[in-house]
C-alpha positions in Angstrom: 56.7 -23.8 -72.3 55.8 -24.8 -68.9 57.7 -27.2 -66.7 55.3 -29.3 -64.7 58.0 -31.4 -63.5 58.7 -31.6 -59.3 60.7 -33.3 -57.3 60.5 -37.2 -56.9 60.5 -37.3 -52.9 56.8 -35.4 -53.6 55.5 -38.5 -55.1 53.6 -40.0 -52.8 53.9 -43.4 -51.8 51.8 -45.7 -55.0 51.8 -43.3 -57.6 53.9 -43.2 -61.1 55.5 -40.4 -62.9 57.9 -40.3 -66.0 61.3 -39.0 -64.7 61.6 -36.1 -66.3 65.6 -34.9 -65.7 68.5 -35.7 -63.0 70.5 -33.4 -62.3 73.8 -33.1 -60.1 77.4 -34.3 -60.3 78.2 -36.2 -63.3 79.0 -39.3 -61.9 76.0 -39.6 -59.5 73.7 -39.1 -62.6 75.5 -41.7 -64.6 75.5 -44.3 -62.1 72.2 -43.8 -61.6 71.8 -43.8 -65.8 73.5 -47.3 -65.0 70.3 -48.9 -63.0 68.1 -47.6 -65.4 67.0 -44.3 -63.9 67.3 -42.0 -66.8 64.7 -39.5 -68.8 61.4 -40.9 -70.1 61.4 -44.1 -67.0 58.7 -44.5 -65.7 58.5 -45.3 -61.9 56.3 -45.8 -58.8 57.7 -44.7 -55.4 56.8 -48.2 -53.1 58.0 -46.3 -50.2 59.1 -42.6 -49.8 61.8 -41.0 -47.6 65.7 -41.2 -48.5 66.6 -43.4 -48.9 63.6 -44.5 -51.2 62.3 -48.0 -52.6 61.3 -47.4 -56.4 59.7 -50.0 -58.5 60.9 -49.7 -62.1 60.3 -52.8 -64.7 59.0 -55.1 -62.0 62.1 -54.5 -60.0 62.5 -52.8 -56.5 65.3 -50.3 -56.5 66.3 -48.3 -53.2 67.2 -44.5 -54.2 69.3 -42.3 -51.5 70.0 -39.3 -52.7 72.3 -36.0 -51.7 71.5 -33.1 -51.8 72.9 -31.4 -54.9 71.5 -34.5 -57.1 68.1 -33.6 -58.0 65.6 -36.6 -59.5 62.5 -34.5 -61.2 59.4 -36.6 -62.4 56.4 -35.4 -64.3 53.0 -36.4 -65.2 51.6 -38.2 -62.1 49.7 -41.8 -62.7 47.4 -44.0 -60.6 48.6 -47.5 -60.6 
């Protein structure tokens, strides 16, 4: 099986993707679990960088992430 996921911060800026897996310390991945960011979302990066604005169910969510979390997304969408 192939893994065609990558990293969310290569989304560019207007395009949607299914997260595909978070990884990192446990309770960075469940408090981002807690917003909503979890396997199978699907979101559109409204502005890239770090920190990040996502939109995710009509809602605008700003993303800053560390280093050793890691937010992978797969199968890139036009919107």
């Amino acid at each position: 099986m192939i893994d065609r996921s990558f990293p969310l911060d290569e989304l560019p800026a207007g395009q949607t993707a299914l997260i595909h897996r978070i990884s990192g310390p446990a309770d960075e991945v469940r408090r981002l679990e807690e917003f909503g960011i979890r396997s199978g979302t699907r979101v559109e990066v409204f502005r890239r960088g770090n920190p990040c604005i996502l939109r995710m169910a009509g809602n605008k969510i700003c993303l800053r992430t560390s280093r050793p979390l890691r937010v992978m997304v797969e199968g890139l969408f036009s919107v």
